[in-house]
C-alpha positions as a printed NumPy array, in Angstrom:
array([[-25.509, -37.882,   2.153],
       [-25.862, -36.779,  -1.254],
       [-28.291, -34.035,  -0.317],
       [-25.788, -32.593,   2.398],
       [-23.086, -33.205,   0.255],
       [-24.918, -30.376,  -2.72 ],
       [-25.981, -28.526,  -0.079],
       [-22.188, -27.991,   1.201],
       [-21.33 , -27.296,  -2.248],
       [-23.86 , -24.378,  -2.959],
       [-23.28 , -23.099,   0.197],
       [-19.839, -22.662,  -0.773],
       [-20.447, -21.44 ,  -4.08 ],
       [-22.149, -18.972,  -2.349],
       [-19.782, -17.406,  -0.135],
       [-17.063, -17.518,  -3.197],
       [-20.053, -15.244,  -5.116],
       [-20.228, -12.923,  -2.26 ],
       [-16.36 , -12.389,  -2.119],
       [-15.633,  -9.685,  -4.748],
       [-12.565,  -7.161,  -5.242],
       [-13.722,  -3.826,  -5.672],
       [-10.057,  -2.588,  -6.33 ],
       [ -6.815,  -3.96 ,  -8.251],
       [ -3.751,  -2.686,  -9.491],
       [ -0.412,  -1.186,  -8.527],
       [  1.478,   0.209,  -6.685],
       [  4.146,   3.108,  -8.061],
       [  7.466,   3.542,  -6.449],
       [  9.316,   6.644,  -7.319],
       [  8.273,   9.759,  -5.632],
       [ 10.574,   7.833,  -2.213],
       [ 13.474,   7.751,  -4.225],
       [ 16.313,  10.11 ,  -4.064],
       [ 17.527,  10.367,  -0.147],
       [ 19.339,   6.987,   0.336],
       [ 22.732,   8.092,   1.646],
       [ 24.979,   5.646,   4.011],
       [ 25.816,   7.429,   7.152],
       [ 24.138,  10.82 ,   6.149],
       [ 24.345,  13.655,   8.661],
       [ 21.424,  16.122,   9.098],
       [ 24.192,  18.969,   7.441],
       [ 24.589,  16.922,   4.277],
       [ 20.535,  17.222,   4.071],
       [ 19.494,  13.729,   4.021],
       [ 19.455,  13.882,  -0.056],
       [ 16.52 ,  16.381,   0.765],
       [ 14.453,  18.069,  -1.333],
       [ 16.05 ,  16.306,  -4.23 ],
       [ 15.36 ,  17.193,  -8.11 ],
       [ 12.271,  16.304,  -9.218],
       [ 12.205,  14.276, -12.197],
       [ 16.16 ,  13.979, -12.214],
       [ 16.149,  12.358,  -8.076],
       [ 12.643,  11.07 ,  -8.022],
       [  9.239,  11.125,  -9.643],
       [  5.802,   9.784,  -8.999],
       [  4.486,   8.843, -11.995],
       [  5.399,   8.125, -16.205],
       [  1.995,   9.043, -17.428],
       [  2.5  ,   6.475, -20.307],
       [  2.92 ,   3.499, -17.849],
       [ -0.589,   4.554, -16.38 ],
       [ -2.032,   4.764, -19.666],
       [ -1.247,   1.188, -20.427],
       [ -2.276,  -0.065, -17.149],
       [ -5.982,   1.873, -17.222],
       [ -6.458,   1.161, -20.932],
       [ -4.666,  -2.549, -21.733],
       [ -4.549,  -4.115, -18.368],
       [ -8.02 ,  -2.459, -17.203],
       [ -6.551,  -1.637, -13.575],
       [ -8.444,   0.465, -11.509],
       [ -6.113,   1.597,  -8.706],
       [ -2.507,   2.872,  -8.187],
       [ -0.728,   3.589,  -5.212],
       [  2.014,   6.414,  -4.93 ],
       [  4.879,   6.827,  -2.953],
       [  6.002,  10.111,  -1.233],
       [  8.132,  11.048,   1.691],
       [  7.174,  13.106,   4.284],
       [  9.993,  15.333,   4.752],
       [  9.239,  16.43 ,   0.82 ],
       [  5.633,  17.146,   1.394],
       [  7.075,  18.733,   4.913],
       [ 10.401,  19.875,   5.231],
       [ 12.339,  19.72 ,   7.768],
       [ 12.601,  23.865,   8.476],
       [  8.902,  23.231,   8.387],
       [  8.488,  20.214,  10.789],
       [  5.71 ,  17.659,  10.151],
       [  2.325,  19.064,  10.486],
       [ -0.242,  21.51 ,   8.149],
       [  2.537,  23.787,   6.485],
       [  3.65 ,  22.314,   3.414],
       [  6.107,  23.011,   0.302],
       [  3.509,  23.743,  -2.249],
       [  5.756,  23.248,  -5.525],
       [  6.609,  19.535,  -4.317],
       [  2.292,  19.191,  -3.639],
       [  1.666,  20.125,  -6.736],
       [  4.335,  17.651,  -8.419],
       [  2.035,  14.837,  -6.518],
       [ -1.512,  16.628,  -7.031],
       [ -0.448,  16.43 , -10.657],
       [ -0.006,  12.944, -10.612],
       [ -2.85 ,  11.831,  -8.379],
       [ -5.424,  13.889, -10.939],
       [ -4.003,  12.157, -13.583],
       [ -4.909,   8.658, -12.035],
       [ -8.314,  10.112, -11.33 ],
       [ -9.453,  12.633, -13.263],
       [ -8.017,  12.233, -16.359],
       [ -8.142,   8.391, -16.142],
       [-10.659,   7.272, -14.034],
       [ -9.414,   5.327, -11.421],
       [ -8.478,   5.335,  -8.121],
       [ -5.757,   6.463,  -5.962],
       [ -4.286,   5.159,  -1.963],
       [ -2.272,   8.812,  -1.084],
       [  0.917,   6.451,   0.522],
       [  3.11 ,   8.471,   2.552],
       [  5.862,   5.954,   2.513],
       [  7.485,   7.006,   5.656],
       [  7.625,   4.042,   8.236],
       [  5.526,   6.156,  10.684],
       [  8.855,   7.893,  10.73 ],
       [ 10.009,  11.342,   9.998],
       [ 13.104,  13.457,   9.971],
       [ 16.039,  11.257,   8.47 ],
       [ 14.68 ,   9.067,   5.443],
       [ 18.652,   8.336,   4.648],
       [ 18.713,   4.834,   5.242],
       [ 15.087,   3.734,   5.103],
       [ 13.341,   1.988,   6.332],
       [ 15.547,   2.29 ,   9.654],
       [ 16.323,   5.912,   9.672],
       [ 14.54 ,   8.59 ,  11.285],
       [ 12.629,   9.242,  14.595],
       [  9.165,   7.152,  15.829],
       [  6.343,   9.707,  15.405],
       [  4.941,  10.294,  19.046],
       [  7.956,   8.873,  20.603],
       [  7.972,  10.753,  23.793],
       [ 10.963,   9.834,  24.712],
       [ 12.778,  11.271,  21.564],
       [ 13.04 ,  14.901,  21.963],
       [ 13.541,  15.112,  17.856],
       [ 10.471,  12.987,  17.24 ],
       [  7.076,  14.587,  15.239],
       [  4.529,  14.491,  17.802],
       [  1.506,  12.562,  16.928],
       [ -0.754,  15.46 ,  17.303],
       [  2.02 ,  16.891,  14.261],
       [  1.049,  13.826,  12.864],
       [ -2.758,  14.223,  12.829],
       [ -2.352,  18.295,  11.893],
       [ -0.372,  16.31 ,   8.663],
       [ -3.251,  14.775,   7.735],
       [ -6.145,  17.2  ,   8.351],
       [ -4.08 ,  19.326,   5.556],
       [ -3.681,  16.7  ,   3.073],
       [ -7.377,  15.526,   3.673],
       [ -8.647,  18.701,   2.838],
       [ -6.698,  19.241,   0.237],
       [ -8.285,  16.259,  -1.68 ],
       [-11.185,  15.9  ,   0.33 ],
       [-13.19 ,  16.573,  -3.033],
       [-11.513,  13.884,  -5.458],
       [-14.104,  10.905,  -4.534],
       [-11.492,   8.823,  -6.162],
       [ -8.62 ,   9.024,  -3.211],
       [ -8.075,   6.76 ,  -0.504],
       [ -6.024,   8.038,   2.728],
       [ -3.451,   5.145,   3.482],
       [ -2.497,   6.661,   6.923],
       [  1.078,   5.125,   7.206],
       [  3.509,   3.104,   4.834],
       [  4.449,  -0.126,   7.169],
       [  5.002,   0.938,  10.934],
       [  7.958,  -1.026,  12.687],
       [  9.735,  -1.501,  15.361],
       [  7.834,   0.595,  17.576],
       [  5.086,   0.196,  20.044],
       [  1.844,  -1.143,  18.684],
       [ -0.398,   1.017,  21.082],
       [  1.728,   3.571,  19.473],
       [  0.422,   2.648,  15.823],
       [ -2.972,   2.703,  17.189],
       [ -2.726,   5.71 ,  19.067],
       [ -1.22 ,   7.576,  15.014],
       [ -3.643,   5.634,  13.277],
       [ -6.454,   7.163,  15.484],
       [ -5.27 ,  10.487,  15.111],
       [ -4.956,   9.875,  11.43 ],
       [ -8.829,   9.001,  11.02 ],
       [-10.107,  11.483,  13.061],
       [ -8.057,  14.823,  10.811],
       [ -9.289,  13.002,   8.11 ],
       [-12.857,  13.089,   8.994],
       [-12.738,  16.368,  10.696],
       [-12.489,  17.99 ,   7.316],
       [-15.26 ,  16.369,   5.7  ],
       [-13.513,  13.745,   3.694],
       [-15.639,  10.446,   3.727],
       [-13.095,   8.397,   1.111],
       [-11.697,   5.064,   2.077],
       [ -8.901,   5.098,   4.99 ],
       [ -6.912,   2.241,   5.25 ],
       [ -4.539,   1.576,   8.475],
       [ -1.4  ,  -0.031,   9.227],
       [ -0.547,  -2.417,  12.147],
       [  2.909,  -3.368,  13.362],
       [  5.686,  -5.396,  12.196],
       [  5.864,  -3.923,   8.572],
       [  2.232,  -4.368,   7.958],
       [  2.49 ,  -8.462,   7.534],
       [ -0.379, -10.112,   7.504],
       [  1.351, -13.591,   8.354],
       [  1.74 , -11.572,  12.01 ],
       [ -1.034,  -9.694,  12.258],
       [ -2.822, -11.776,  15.492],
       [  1.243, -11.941,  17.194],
       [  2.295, -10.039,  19.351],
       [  6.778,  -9.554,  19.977],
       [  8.566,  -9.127,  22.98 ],
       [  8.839,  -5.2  ,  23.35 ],
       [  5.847,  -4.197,  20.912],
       [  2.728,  -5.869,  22.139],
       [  0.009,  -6.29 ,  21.781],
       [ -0.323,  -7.622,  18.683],
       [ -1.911,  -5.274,  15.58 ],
       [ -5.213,  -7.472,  15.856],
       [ -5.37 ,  -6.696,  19.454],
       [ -4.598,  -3.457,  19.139],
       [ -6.303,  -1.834,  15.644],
       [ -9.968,  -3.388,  16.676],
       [-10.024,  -1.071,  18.805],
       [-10.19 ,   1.904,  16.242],
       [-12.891,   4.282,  15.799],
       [-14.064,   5.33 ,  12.175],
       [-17.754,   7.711,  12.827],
       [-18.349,   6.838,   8.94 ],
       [-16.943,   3.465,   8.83 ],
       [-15.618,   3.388,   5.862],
       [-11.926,   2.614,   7.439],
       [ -9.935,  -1.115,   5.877],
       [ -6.942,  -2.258,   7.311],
       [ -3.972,  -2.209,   5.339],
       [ -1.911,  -5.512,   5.004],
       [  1.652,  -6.272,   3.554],
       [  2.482, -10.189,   2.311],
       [  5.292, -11.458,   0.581],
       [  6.   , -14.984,   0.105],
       [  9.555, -15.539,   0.633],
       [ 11.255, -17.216,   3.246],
       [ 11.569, -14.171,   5.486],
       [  8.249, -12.442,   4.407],
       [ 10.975,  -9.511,   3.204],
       [ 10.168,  -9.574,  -0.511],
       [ 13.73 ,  -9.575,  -1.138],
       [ 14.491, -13.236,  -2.366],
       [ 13.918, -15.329,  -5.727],
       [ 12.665, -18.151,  -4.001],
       [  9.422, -18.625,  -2.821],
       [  8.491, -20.59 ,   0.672],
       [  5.826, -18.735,   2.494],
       [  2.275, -20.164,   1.12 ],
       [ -0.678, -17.172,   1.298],
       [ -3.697, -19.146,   2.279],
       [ -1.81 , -21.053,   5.126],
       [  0.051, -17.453,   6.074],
       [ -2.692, -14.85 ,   6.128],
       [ -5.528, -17.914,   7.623],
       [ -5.976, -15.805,  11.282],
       [ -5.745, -12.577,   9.909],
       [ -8.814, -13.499,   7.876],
       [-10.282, -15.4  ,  10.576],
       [-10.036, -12.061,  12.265],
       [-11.494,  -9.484,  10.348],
       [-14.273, -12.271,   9.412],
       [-14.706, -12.418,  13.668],
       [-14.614,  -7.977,  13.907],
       [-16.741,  -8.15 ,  10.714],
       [-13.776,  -6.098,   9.412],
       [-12.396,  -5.454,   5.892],
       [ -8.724,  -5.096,   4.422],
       [ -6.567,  -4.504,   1.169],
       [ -2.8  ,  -6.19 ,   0.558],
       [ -1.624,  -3.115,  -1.123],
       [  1.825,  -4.954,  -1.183],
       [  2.726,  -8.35 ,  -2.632],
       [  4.92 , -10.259,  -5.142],
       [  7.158, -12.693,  -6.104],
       [ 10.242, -13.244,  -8.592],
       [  9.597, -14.466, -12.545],
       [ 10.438, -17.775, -11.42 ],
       [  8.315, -20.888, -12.608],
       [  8.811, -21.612,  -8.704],
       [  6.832, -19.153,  -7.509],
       [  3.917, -18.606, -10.028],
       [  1.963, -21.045,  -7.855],
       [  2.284, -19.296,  -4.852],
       [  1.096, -15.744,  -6.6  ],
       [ -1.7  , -17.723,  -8.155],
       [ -2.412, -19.08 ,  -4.821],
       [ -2.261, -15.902,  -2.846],
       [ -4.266, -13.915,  -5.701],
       [ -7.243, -16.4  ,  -5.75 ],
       [ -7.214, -16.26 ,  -2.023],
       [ -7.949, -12.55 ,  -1.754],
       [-10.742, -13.256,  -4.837],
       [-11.932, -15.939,  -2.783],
       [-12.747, -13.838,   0.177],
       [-15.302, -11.111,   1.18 ],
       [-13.205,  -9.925,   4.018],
       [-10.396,  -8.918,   0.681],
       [-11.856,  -5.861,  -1.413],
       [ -8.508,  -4.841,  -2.962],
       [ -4.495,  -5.083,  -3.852],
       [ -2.354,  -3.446,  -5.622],
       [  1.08 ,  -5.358,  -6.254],
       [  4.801,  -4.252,  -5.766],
       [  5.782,  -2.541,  -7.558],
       [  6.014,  -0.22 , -11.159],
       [  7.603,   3.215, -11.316],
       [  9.561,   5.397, -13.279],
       [ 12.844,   5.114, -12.054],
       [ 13.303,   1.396, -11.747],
       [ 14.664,   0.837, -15.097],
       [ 16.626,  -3.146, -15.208],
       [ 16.449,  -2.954, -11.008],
       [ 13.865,  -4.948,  -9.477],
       [ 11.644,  -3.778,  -6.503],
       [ 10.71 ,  -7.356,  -5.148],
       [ 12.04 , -10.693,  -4.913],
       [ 15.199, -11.056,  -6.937],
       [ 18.151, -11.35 ,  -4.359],
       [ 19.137,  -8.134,  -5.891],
       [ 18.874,  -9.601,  -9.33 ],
       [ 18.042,  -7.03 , -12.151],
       [ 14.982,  -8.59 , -13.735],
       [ 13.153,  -5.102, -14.632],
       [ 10.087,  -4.05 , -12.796],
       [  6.351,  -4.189, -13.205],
       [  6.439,  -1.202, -15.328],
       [  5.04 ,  -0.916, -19.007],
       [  8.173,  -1.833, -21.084],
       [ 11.058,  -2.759, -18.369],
       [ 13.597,  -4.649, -19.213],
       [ 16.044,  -6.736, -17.491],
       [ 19.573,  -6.116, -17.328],
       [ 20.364,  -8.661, -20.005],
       [ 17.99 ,  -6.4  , -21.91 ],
       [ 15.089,  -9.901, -21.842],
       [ 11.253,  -8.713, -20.697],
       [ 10.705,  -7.322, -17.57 ],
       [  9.017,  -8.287, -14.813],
       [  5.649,  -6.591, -16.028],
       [  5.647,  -9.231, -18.951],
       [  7.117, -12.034, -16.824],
       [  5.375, -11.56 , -13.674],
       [  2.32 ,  -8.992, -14.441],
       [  1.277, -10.099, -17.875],
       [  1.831, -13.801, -17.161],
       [  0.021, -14.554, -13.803],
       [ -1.111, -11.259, -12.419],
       [ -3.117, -10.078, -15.364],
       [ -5.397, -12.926, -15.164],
       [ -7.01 , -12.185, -11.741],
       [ -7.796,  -8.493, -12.537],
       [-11.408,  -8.963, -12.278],
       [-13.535,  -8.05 , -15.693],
       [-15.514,  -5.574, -13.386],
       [-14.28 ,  -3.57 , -10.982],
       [-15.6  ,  -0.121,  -9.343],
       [-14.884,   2.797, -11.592],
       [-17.587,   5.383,  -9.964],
       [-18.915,   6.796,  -6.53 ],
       [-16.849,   7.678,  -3.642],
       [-13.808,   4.934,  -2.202],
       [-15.346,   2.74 ,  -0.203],
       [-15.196,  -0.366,   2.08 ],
       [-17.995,  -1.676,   0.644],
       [-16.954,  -0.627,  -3.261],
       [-20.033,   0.348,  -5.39 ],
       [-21.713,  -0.332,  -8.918],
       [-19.303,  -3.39 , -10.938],
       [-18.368,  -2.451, -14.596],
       [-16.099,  -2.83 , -16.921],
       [-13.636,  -0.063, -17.846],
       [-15.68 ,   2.622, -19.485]])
């Protein structure tokens, strides 16, 4: 009995040694900011293009610089809308307004070039496009055929071959095809997803793709399926087709009661919530990164963050996540999991509206921090299966 007993226990040791994140940091909200406008009309412009800078921004280079060189993060995720990169005279597809491009190139070398880490391209658009006034419910289903305004999802793919080429040489990108699909048919997500993978490799990108499912993303209902949007994302994104396979899925988990990230109190427990997704991609021999997660500053929930963040670390089927959220423009508001409290953000130096730390100090520096691995990936080409471990160089 003993002898089974230590072999159990090295056995498990051994799968929690194989299970390594490659990739870890945050996610920046800013460049989607700017077009929220109850009951906008296409003539009023949708808040579109916006100032840059003054309406919306990607980046503070300064909150990067912390995160690379104090917090020894190796991956950020930035926001943009579609109808920015393609404006509406334009229509989605290849043509796109190069001055608002080279706002986000700017920021996306930064991350990589000038500070070595990585960077998921998130076109935070709710595979929608045309009216981002009232996101995340605004705007028409790309390759809804039954929409006569909708993008088409061959639009969709032409979208993507431009913006893969574009960065096709940065080895340091990763292609997140779609900011949390809803509300729409799953076959439909699959169908833009596929489309999305194949642009993307038809220009000779071979970077890291990760795809959405359904139902905002969520990996607590990832293996359901709803009435009027089956089959579920696991039934449905198996099937996709990746001729380098270097393609992740791309999962959404927040531990409130609703799974919303918009309340203080915690309820919805990570390991018990995302146990068939990971029995899932363990079964397709399939690999994914939550790329967003949180929870309020609340001694309530700091053992549901710790729980969810050592079950990512404690599985191979996990090789990234990048929380929610930092950003320039958040000042004392709060992107997660406050009930519309203003307890600051996770960016370098927020405050809350009381003027007391921020959620980077309360949330970021006191739980998160601590499960940033001390070696991540900081060389070679984004991939599923990460590359050489180091520290920060």
């Amino acid at each position: 009995m003993l002898f089974s007993n230590t072999l159990a226990a090295a056995a498990l040791l051994a799968v929690k040694a194989s299970a390594t994140i490659f990739y870890a940091g945050v996610a920046e909200s800013g460049g989607e900011f700017g077009v929220y406008i109850l009951g906008a009309t296409a003539q009023q412009g949708y808040g579109l293009p916006g100032v840059f800078g003054q309406d919306y921004s990607f980046i503070d280079k300064k909150g990067i610089d912390v995160y690379v060189d104090k917090n020894k993060v190796n991956l950020f995720r930035v926001a943009f809308l579609l109808e920015r990169m393609c404006p509406l005279s334009y229509g989605l597809g290849s043509k796109f307004n190069e001055t608002h491009f080279n706002y986000y190139a700017d920021a996306v070398n930064y991350i990589t070039k000038t500070k070595g880490a990585y960077c998921i391209l998130d076109p935070h658009s709710y595979m929608r496009y045309n009216n981002p006034s009232q996101q995340p419910m605004t705007g028409s289903i790309i390759g809804d055929t039954k929409d006569v305004t909708a993008a088409t999802t061959a639009q969709f793919g032409a979208f993507w071959k431009e913006l893969a080429k574009r960065f096709a040489g940065n080895e340091k990108v990763i292609f997140s095809i779609m900011n949390e699909p809803h509300d729409m048919e799953t076959n439909l997500v699959l169908a833009n997803n596929q489309a999305a993978i194949d642009a993307i490799r038809s220009t000779g990108a071979k970077q890291l793709i990760i795809a959405p499912g359904n139902s905002w993303s969520g990996g607590h209902a990832w293996t359901q399926s709803y009435t009027g949007y089956s089959p579920s994302s696991a039934d449905a994104m198996v099937h996709l087709k990746d001729p380098l396979n270097n393609t992740a899925l791309d999962i959404h988990e927040y531990l409130d009661v609703d799974y919303s990230g918009g309340h203080s109190l915690c309820a919805s427990p990570a390991p018990e919530n995302l146990k068939d997704l990971t029995a899932w991609l363990k079964a397709n021999k399939l690999k994914a990164m939550i790329t967003e997660f949180g929870a309020s500053n609340g001694t309530q929930c700091e053992s549901y963050l710790t729980g969810m963040l050592q079950y990512m670390a404690d599985n191979e089927e996990y090789i990234g996540w990048t929380a929610w959220a930092a950003g320039p423009f958040w000042g004392t508001y709060s992107p997660c999991c406050t009930d519309s409290q203003q307890w600051g953000s996770l960016e370098p130096g927020s405050k809350a509206g009381d003027g007391s730390p921020g959620m980077y100090e309360t949330v970021w520096l006191k739980t998160i921090q601590k499960f940033v691995p001390k070696k991540l990936v900081w060389k070679g080409t984004s991939s599923v299966k990460g590359g050489p471990l180091s520290k920060r160089p």
